[in-house]
N, C-alpha and C positions, 0 to 999 in steps of 0.2 A: 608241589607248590609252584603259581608260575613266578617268573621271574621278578615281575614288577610288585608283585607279593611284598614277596622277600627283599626286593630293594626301599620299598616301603617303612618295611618292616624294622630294617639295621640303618637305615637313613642313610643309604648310601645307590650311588646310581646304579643301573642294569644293566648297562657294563660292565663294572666290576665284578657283577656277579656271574655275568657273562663268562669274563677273564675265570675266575674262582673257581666254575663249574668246567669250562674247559681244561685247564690244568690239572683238576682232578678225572677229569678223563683221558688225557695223555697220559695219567699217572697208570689210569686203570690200562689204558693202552698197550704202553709198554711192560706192565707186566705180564700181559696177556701175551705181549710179539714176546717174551723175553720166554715166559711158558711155552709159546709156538716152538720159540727157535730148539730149546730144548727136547723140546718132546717130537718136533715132527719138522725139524731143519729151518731154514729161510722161511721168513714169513713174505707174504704179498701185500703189497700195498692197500689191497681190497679188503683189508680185514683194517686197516688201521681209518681209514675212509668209511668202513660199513659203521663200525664206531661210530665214530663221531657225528655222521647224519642221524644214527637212532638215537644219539646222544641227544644231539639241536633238537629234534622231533620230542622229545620226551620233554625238553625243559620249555620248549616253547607253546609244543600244543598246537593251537589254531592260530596263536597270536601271530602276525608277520612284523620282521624285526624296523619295515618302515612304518608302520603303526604305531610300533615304541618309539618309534624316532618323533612322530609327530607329537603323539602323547606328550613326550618329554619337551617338545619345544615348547607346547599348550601351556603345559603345566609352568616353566621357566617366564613365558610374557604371563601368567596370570601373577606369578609371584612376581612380578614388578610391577605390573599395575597396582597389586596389595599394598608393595614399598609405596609406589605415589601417591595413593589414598590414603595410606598412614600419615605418610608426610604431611596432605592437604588438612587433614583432620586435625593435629597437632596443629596449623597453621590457624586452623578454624578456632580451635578453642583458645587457643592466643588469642586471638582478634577477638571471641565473645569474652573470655576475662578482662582484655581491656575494655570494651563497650560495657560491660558490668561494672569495673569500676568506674568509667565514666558518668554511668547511669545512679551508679550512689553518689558521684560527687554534683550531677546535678540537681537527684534529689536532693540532697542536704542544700545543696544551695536555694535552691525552691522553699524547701521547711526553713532557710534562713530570711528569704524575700517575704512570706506568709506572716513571719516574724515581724519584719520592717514594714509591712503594714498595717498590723497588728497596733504596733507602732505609733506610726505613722497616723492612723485614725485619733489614736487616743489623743496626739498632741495636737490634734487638727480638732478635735471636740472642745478639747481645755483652752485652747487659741481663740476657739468662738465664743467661748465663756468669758473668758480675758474682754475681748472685746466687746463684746455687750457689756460688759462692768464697766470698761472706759467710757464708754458710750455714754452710760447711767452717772458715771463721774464729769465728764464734759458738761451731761446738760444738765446736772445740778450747778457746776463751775459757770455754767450762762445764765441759769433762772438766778441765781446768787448773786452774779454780777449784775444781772440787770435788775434784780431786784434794788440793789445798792446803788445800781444809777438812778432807777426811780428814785430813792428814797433821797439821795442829793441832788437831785435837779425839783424834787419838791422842795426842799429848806431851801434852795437857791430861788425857785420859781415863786414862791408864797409872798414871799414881801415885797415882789415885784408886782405880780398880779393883782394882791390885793394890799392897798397901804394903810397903813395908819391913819 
């Protein structure tokens, strides 16, 4: 399994697994040199070196370890541009909850204006009504009065005009 596999995998970098696998092959190493020394005296440096490179060569594969390095730088700015899109997003839906509420409080204000003209009509109908009734009260109030002046300036004007 290659490395970034399994770093993957245990949510832990590839390095450490790096470190993890090499330790277990110094472990394998030295018992190998320690079996050398035993069985067949001083071991050579070539056997603890051949190790190790078949070691790197088997866990790595094809992969070359500045490829994981870029990888992982890749992968590190996308996961902060992810943070500052989270961020932005969270910022965004603030601003459209406030514009939401905003947007109901100036509905309701609008369904309350609709209201006030609503309103507004009616006492402007009833106003016109009012006032043509005044109107209809004035000019009975003048045909009346002048009916009443005619009818006194006749009993005043008759025994002038015409005498006895």
């Amino acid at each position: 399994m290659p490395v970034v596999d399994i770093a993957a995998k245990y949510n832990i970098g590839y390095h450490r697994v790096y470190q993890i696998w090499r330790s277990d092959v110094n472990d394998r190493v030295n018992d190998r040199v320690i079996n050398d020394i035993t069985d067949h005296g001083d071991p050579e440096d070539k056997i603890l070196n051949r190790e190790i490179t078949e070691f790197e060569k088997s866990i790595h594969g094809n992969v070359n370890i500045s490829e994981l390095n870029k990888l992982s730088s890749e992968i590190s700015t996308i996961r902060s541009k992810r943070d500052t899109l989270k961020e932005e997003l969270e910022d965004l839906q603030q601003r459209h909850k406030d514009l939401r509420g905003k947007c109901n409080e100036t509905e309701h204000l609008r369904y309350n204006n609709e209201i006030l003209i609503i309103k507004y009509n009616q006492l402007l109908t009833e106003y016109n009504s009012l006032t043509k009734e005044v109107e209809k009260c004035w000019r009975k109030l003048d045909a009346y009065t002048s009916l009443e002046a005619k009818t006194k300036r006749k009993k005043y004007l008759r025994p002038r005009q015409f005498p006895r």
